[in-house]
Backbone as CSV, one residue per row, in Angstrom:
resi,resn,N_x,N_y,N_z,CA_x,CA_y,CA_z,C_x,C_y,C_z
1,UNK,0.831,-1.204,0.000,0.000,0.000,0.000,0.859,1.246,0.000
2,UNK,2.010,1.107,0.581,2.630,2.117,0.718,3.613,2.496,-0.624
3,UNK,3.425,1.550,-1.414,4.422,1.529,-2.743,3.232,2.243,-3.763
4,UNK,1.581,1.914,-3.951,1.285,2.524,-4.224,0.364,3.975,-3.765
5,UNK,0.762,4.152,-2.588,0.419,5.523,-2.585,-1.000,5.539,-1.537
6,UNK,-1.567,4.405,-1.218,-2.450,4.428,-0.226,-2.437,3.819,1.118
7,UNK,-3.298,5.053,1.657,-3.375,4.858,3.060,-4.266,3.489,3.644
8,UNK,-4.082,3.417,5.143,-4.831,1.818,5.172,-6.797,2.119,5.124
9,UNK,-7.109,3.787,5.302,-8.403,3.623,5.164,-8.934,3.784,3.408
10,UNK,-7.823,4.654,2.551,-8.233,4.246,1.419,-8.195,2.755,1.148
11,UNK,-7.116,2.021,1.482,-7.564,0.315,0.916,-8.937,-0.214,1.349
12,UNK,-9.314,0.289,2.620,-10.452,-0.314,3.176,-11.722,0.326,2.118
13,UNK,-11.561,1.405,2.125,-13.030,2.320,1.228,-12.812,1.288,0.089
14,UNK,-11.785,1.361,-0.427,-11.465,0.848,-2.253,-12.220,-0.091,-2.026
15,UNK,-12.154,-1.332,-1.777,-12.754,-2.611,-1.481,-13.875,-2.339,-0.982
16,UNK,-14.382,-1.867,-0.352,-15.701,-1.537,-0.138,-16.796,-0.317,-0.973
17,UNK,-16.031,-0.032,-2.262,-16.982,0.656,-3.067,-17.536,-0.481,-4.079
18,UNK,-18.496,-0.161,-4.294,-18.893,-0.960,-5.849,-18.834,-0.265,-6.916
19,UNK,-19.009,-1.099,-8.208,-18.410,-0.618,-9.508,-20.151,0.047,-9.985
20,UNK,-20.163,1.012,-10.256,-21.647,1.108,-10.327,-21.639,2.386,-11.432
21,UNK,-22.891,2.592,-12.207,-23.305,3.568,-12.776,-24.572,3.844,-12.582
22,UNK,-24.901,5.274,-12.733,-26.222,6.200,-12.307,-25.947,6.921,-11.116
23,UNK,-27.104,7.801,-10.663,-26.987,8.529,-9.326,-28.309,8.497,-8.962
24,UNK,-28.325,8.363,-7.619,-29.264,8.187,-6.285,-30.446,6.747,-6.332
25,UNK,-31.103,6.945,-5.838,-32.081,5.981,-6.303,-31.768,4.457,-7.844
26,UNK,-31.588,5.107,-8.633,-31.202,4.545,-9.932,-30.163,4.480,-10.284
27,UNK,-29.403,4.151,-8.865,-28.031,3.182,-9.375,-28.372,2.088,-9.114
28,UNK,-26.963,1.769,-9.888,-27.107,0.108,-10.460,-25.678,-0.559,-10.485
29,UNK,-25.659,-1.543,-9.346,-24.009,-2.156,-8.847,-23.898,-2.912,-10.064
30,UNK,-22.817,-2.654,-11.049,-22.745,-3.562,-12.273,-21.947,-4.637,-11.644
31,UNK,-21.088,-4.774,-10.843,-20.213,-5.510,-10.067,-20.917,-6.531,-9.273
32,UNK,-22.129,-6.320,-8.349,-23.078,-7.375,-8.006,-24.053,-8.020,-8.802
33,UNK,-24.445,-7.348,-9.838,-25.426,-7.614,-10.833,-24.527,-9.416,-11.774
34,UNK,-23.312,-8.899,-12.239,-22.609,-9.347,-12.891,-21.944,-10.939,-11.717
35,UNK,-21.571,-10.755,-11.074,-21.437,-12.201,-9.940,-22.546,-12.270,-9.648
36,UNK,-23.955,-11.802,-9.594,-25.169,-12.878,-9.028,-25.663,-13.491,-10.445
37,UNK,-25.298,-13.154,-11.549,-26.174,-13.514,-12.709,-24.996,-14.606,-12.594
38,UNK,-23.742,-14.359,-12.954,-22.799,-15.437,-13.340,-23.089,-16.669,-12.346
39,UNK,-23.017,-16.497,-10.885,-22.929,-17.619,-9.806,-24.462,-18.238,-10.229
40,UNK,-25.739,-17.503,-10.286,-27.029,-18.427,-11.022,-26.702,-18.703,-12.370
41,UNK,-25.898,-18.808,-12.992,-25.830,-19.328,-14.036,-24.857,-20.589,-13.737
42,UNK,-23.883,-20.344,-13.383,-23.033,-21.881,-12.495,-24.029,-22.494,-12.163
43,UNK,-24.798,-22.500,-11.433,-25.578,-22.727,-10.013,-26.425,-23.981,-11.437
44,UNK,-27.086,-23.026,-12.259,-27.650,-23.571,-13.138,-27.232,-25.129,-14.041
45,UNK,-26.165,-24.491,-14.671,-25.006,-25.271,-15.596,-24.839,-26.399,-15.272
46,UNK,-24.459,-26.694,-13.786,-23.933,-27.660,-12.573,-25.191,-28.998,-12.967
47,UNK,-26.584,-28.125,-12.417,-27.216,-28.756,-11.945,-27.644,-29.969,-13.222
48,UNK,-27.621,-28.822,-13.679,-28.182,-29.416,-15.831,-27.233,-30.375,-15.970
49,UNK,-26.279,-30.203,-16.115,-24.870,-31.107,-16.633,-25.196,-32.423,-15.561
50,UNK,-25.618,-32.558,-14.138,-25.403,-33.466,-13.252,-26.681,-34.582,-13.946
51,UNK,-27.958,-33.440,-13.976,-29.319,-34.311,-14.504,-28.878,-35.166,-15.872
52,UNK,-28.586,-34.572,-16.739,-28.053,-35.021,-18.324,-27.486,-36.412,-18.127
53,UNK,-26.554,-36.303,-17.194,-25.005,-37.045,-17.435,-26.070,-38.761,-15.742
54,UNK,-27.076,-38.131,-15.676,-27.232,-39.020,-14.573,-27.602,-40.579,-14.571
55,UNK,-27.144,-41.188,-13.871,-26.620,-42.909,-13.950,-27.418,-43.508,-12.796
56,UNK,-27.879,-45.050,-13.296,-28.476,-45.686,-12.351,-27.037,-46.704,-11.966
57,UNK,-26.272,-46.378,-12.225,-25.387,-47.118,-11.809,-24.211,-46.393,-11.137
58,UNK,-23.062,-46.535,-10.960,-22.269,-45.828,-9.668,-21.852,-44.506,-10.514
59,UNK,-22.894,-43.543,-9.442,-22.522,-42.384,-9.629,-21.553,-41.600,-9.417
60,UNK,-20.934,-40.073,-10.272,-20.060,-39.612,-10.119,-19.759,-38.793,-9.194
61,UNK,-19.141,-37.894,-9.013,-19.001,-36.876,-7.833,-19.902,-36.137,-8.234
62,UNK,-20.048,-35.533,-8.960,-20.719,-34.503,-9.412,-22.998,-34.839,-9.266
63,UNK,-22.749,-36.003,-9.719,-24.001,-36.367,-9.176,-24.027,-36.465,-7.876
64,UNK,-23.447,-37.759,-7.288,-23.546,-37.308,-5.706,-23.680,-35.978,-4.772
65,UNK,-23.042,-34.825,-5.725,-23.355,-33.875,-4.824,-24.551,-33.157,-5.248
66,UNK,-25.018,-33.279,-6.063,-26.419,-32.857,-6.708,-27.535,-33.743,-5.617
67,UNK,-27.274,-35.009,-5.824,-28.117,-35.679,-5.223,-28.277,-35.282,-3.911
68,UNK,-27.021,-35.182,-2.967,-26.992,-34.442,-1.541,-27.909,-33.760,-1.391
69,UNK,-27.359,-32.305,-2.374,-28.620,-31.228,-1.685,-29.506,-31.475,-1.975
70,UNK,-30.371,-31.900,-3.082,-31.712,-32.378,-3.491,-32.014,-33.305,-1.942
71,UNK,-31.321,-34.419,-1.580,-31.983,-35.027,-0.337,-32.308,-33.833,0.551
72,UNK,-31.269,-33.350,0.812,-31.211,-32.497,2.082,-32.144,-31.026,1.853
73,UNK,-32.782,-30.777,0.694,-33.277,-29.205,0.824,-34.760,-29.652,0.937
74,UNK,-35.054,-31.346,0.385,-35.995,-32.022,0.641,-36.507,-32.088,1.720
75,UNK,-35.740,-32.803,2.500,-36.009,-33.353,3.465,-36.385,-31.837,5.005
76,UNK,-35.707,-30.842,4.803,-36.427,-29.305,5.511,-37.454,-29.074,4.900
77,UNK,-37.684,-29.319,3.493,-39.214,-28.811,3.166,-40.389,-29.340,3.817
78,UNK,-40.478,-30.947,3.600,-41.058,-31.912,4.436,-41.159,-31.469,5.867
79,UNK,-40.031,-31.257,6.541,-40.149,-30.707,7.971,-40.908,-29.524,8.145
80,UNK,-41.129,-28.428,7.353,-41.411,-27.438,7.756,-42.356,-26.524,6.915
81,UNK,-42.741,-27.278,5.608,-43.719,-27.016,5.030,-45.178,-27.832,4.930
82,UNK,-46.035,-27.677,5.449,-47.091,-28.421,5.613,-48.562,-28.253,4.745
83,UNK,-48.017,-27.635,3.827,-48.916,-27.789,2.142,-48.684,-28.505,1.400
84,UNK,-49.242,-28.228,-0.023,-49.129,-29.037,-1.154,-48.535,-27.882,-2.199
85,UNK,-47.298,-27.723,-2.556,-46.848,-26.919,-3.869,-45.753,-27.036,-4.257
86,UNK,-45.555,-28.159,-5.300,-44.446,-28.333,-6.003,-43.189,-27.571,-6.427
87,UNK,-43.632,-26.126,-6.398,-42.775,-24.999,-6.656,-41.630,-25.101,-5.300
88,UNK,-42.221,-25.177,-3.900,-41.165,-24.945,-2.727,-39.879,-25.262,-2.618
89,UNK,-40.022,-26.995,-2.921,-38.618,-27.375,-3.431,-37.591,-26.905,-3.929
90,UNK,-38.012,-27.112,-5.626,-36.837,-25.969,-6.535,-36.680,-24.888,-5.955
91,UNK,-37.668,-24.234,-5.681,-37.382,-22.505,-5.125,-36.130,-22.753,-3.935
92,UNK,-36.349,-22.974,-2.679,-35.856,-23.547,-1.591,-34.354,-23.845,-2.335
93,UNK,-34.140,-25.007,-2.935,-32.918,-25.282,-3.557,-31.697,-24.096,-4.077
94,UNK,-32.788,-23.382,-5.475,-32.251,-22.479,-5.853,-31.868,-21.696,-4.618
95,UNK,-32.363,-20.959,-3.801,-32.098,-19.740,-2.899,-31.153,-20.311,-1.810
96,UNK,-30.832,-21.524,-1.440,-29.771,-21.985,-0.456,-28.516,-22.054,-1.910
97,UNK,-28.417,-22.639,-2.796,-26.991,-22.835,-3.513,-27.026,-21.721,-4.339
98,UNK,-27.691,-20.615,-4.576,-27.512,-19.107,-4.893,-27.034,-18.582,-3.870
99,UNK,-27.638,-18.895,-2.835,-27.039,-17.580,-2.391,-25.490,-18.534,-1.093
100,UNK,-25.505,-19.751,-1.229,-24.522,-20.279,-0.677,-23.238,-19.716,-1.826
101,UNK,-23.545,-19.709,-3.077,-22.452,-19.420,-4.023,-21.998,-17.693,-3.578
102,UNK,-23.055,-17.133,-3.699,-22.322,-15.642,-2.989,-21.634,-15.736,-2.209
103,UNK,-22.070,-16.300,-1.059,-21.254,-16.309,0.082,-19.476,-16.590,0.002
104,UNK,-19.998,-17.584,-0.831,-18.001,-18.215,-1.082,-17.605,-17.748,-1.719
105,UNK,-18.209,-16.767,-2.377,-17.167,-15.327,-2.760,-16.534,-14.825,-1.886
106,UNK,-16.266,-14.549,-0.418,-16.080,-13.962,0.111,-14.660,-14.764,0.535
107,UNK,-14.163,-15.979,-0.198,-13.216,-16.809,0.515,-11.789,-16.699,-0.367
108,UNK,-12.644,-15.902,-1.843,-11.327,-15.740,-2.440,-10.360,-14.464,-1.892
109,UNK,-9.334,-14.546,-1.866,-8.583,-13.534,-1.482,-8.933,-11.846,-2.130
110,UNK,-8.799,-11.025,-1.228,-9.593,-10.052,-1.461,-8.954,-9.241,-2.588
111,UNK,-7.659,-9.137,-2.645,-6.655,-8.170,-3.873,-6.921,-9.134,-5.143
112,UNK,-7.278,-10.494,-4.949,-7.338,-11.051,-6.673,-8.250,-10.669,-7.554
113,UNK,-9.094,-10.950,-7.365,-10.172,-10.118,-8.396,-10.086,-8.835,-9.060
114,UNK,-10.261,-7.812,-7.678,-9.667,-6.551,-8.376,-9.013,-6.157,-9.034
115,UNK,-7.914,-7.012,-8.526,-6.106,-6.615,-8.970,-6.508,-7.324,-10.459
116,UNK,-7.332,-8.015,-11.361,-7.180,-8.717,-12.593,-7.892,-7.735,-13.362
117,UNK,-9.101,-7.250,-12.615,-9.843,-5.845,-13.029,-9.466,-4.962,-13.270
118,UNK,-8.448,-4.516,-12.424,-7.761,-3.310,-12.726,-6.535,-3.283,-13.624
119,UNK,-6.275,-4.220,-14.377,-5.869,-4.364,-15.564,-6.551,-4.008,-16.947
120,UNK,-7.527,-4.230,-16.489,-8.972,-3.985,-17.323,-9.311,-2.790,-17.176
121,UNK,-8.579,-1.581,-16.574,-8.952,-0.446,-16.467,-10.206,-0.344,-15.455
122,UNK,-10.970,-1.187,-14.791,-12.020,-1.259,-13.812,-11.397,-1.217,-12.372
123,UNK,-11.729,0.426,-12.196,-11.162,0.769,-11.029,-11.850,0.226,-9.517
124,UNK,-13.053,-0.617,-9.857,-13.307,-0.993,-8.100,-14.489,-2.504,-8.583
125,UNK,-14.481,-2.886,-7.312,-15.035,-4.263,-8.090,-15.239,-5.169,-6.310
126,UNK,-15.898,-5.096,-6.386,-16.432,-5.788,-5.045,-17.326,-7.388,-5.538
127,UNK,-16.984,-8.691,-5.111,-16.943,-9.627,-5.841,-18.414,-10.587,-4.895
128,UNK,-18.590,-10.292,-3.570,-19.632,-10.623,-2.541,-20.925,-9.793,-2.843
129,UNK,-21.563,-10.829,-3.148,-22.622,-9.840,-3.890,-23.543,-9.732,-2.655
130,UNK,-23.299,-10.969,-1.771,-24.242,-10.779,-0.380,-23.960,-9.696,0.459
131,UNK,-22.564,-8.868,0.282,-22.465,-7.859,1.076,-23.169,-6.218,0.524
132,UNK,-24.009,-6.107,-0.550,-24.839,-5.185,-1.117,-26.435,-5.265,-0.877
133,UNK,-26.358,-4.920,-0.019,-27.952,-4.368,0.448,-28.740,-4.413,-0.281
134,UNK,-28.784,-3.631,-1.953,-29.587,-4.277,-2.991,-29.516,-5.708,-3.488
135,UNK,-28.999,-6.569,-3.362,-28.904,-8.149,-3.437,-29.210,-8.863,-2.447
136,UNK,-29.706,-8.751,-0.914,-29.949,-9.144,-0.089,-31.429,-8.595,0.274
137,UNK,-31.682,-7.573,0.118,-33.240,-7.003,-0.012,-33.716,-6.998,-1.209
138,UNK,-33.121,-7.140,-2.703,-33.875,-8.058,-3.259,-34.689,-9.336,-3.092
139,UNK,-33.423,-10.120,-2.819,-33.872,-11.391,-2.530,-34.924,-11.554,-1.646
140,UNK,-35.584,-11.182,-0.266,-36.010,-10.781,0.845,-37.431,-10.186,0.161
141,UNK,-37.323,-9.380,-0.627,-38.327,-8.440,-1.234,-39.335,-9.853,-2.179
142,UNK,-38.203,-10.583,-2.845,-38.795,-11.308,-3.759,-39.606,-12.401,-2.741
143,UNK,-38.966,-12.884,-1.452,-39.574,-13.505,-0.514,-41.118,-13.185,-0.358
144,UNK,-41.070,-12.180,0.087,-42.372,-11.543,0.287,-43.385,-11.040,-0.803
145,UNK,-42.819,-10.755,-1.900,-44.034,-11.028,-2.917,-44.987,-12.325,-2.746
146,UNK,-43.863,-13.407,-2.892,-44.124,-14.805,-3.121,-45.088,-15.579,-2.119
147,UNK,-45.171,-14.591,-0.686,-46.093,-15.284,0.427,-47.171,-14.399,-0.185
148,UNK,-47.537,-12.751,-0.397,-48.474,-12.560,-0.894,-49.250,-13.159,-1.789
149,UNK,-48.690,-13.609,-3.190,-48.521,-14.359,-3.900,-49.543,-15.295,-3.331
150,UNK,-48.923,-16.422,-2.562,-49.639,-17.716,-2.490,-50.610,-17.331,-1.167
151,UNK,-50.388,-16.138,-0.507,-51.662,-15.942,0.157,-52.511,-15.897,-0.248
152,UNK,-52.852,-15.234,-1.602,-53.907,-14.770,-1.842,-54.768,-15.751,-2.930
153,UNK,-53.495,-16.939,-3.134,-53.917,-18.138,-4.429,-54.691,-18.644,-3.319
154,UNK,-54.099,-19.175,-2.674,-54.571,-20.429,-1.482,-55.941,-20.063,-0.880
155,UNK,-55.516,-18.975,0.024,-57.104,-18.421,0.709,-58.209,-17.587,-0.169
156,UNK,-57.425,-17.413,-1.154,-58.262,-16.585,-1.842,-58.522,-14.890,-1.517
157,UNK,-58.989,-13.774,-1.647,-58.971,-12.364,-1.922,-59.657,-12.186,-0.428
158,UNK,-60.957,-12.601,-0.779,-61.820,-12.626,0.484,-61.013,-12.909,1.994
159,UNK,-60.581,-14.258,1.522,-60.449,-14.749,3.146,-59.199,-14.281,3.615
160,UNK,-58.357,-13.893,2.268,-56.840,-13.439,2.727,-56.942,-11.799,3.685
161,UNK,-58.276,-11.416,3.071,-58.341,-9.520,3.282,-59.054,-9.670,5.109
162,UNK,-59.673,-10.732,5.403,-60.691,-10.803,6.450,-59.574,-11.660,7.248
163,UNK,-58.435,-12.157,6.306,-57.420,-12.720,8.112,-56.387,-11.546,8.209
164,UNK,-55.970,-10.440,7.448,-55.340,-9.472,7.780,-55.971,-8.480,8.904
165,UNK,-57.418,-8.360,8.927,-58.162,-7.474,9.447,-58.469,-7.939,10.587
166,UNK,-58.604,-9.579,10.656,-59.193,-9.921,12.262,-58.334,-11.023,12.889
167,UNK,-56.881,-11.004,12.091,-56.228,-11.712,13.069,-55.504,-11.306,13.339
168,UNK,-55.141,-11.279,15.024,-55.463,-12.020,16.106,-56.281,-11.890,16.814
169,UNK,-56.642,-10.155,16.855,-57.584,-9.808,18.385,-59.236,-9.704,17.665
170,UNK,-59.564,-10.291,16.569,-61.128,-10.497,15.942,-61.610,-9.013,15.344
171,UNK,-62.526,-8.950,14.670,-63.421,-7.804,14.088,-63.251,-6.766,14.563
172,UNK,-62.823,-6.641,16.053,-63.312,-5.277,17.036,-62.357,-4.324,16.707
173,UNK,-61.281,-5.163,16.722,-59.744,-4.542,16.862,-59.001,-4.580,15.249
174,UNK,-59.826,-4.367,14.125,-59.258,-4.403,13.156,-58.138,-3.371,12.609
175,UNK,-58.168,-2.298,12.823,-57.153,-1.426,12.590,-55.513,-1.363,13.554
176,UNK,-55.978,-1.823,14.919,-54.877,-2.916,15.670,-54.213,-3.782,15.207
177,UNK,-55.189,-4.661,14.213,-54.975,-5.851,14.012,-53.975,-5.805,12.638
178,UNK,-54.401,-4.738,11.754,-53.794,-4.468,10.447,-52.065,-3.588,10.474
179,UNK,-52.513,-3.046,12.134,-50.845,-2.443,12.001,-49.957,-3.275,12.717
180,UNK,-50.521,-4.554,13.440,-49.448,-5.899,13.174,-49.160,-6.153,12.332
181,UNK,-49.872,-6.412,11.729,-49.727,-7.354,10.411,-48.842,-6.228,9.588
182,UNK,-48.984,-4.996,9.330,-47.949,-4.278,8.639,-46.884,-4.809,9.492
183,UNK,-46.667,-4.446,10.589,-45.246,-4.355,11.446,-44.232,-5.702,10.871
184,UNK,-45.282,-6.893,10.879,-45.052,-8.175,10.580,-44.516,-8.488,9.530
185,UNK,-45.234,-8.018,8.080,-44.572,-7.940,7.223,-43.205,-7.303,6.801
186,UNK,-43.043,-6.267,7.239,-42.093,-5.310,7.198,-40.734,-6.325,7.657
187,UNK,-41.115,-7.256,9.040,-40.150,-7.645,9.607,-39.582,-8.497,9.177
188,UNK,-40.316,-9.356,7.991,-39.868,-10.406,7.451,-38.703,-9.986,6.949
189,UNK,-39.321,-9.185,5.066,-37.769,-8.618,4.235,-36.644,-8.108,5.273
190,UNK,-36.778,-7.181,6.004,-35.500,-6.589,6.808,-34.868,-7.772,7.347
191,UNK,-35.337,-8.512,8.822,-34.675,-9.106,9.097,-33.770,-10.485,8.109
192,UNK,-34.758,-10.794,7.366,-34.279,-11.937,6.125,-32.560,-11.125,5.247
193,UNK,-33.062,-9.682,4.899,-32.020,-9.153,4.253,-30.849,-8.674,5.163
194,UNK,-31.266,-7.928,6.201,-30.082,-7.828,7.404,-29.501,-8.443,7.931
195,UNK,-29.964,-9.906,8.355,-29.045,-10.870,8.411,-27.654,-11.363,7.866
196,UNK,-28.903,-11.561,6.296,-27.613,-11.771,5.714,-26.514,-10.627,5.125
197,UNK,-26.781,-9.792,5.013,-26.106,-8.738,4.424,-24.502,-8.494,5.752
198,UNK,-25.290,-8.025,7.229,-24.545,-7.877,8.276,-23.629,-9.178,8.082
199,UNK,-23.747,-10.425,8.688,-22.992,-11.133,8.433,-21.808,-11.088,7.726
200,UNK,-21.972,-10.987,6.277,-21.267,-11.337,5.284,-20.754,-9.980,5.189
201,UNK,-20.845,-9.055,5.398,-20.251,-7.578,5.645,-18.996,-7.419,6.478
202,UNK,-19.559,-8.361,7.805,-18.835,-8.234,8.689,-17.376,-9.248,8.432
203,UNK,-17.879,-10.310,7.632,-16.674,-10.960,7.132,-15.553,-10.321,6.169
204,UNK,-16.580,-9.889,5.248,-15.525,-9.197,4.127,-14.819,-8.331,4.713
205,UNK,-15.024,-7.566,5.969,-14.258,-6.626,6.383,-13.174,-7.121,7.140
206,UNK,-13.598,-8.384,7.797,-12.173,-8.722,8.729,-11.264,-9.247,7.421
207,UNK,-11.537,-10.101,6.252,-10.889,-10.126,5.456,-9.982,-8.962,5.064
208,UNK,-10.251,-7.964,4.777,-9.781,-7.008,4.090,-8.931,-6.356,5.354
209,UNK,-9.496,-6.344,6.451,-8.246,-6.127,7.577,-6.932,-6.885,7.531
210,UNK,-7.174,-8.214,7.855,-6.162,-8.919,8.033,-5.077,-8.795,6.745
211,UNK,-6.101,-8.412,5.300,-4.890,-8.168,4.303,-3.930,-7.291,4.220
212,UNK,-4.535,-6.150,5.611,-3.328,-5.011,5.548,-2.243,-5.008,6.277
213,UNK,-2.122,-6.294,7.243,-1.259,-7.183,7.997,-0.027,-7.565,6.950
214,UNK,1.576,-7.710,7.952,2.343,-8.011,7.062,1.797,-9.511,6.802
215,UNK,2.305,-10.089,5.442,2.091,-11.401,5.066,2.129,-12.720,5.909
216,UNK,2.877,-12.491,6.621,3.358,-13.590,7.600,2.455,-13.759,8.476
217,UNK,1.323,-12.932,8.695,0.599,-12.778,10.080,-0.610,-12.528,8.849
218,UNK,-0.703,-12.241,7.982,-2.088,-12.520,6.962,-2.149,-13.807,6.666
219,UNK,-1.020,-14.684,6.722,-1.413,-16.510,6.542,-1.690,-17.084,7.861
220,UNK,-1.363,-16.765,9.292,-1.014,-16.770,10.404,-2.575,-16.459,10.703
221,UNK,-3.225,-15.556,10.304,-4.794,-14.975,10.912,-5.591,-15.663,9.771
222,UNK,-5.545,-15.730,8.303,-6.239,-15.892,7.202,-7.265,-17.067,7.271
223,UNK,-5.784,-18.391,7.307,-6.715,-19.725,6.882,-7.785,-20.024,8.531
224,UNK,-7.427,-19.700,9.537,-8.146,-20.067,10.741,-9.648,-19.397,10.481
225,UNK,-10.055,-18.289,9.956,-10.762,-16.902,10.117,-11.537,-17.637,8.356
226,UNK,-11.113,-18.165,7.354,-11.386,-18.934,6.438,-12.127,-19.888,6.470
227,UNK,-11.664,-20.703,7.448,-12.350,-21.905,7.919,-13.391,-22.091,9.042
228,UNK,-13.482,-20.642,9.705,-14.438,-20.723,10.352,-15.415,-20.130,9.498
229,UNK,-15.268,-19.191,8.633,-16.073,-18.406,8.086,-16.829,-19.353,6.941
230,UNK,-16.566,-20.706,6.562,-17.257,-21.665,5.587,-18.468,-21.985,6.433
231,UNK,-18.661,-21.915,8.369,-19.518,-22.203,8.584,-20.447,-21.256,8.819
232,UNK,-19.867,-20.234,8.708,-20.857,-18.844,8.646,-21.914,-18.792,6.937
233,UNK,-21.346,-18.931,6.279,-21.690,-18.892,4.611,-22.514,-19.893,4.552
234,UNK,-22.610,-21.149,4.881,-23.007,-22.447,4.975,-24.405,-21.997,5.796
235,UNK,-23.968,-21.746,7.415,-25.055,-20.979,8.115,-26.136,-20.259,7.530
236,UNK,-25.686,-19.490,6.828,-27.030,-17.760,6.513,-27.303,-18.170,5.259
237,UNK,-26.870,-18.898,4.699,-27.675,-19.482,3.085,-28.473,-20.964,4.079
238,UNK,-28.809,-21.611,4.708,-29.225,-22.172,5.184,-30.484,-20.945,5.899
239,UNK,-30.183,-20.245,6.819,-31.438,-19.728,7.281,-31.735,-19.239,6.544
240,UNK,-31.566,-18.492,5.495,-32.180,-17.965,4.359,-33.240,-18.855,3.831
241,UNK,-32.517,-20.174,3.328,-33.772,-21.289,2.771,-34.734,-21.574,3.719
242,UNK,-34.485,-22.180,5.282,-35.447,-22.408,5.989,-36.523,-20.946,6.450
243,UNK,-35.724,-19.650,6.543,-36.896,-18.542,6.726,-37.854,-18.796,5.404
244,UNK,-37.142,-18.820,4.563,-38.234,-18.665,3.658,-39.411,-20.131,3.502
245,UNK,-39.051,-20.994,3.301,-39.854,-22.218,3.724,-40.690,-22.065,4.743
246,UNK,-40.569,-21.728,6.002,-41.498,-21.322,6.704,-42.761,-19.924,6.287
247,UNK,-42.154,-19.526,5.782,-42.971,-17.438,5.779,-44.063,-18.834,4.634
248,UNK,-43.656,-19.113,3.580,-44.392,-19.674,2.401,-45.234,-20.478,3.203
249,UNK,-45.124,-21.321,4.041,-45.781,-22.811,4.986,-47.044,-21.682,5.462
250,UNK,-46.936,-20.800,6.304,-47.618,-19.714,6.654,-48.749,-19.459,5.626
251,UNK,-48.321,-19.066,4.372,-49.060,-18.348,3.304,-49.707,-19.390,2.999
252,UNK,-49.269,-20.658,3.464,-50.501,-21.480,2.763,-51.677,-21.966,3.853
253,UNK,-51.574,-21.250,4.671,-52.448,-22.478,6.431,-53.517,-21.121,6.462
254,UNK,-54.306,-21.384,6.311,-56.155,-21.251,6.278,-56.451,-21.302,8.232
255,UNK,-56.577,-20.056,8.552,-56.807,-19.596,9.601,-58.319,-19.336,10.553
């Protein structure tokens, strides 16, 4: 840093700007946009290539690990969804190995990316797409369409508008009853997106600390802080899938 000319809070800002164009409202992180489309497109590729190539006879790695999460994103739906809608699954799937793939962005070393970018004349480039508030309250946002959504399939217009209004405290207390239910909603996206966002924020930053450490004490702090942090990433793409499995289980139970 000192060879080129920056201080340790410019390295910290640098890494923590995104590559973006527009102003206020109507910007647009081309840098998160660009790793969440690419990692759902892996995410995609993987899965396709595993189905194609799949064997009733001794399977490969690549199937086996397909097969894994398919058992395992299964087997929480079953636990914790208590409707009938074929969609939960895939959805569920997609949103744990989407957004598990963000996360392990956060494991590559923090100067590589950039440093290949900025060859490319792309002066900033932030590669964790979970650490952008618009990619984490997207996601969160899209959550909550999706219970409206099947609230209003399932119970229908009527019964969905008459359990906002009288549940919990009945008919009397309906305007009580409706600024829970705002409060409620509200709490879903935030906490769903703050979670994960804080988290993975808070990682990228000790990352980017420890890189301003001499080398010897950046391998010395790195791989320990690495390896714990796979169970953090692992963690919040996991509650991510199970919050949402539940909020949906909700949208479908007739009150």
């Amino acid at each position: 840093m000192s060879e080129s000319g920056h201080s340790a809070t410019g390295y910290i800002v640098h890494h923590l700007t995104n590559l973006k164009v527009g102003e206020g409202f109507w910007t647009l992180h081309l840098d998160t946009m660009f790793f969440s489309i690419g990692l759902g497109a892996l995410f995609l590729w993987l899965f396709m290539k595993a189905a194609k190539s799949a064997t009733s006879d001794v399977p490969g790695p690549l199937q086996n690990f397909c097969e894994i999460m398919i058992d395992f994103v299964d087997t929480q739906v079953k636990d914790s969804f208590h409707g009938r809608n074929p969609v939960i699954a895939p959805l569920a799937l997609t949103i744990f190995v989407w957004v598990f793939l963000w996360n392990a962005m956060d494991l590559v070393p923090v100067d590589l990316l950039p440093a290949i970018a900025s060859l490319f004349g792309i002066p900033y480039l932030r590669v964790v797409p979970s650490t952008d508030l618009n990619s984490t309250f997207g996601m969160s946002i899209s959550v909550l369409l999706l219970v409206y959504y099947y609230s209003i399939k399932v119970k229908g217009p009527v019964h969905f508008t008459m359990e906002v209004l009288t549940h919990p405290f009945g008919k009397w207390f309906m305007p009580f009853n409706l600024l829970l239910r705002i409060v409620e909603d509200l709490a879903k996206p935030i906490s769903l997106g703050l979670r994960l966002f804080g988290n993975l924020y808070a990682g990228e930053l000790i990352f980017i600390l420890i890189a301003l450490l001499p080398w010897w004490i950046q391998f010395t702090l790195g791989w320990p802080w690495a390896v714990f942090h796979i169970l953090v990433i692992t963690l919040q793409a996991f509650i991510f899938m199970v919050l949402t499995i539940v909020y949906l289980s909700m949208a479908h139970e007739d009150h």
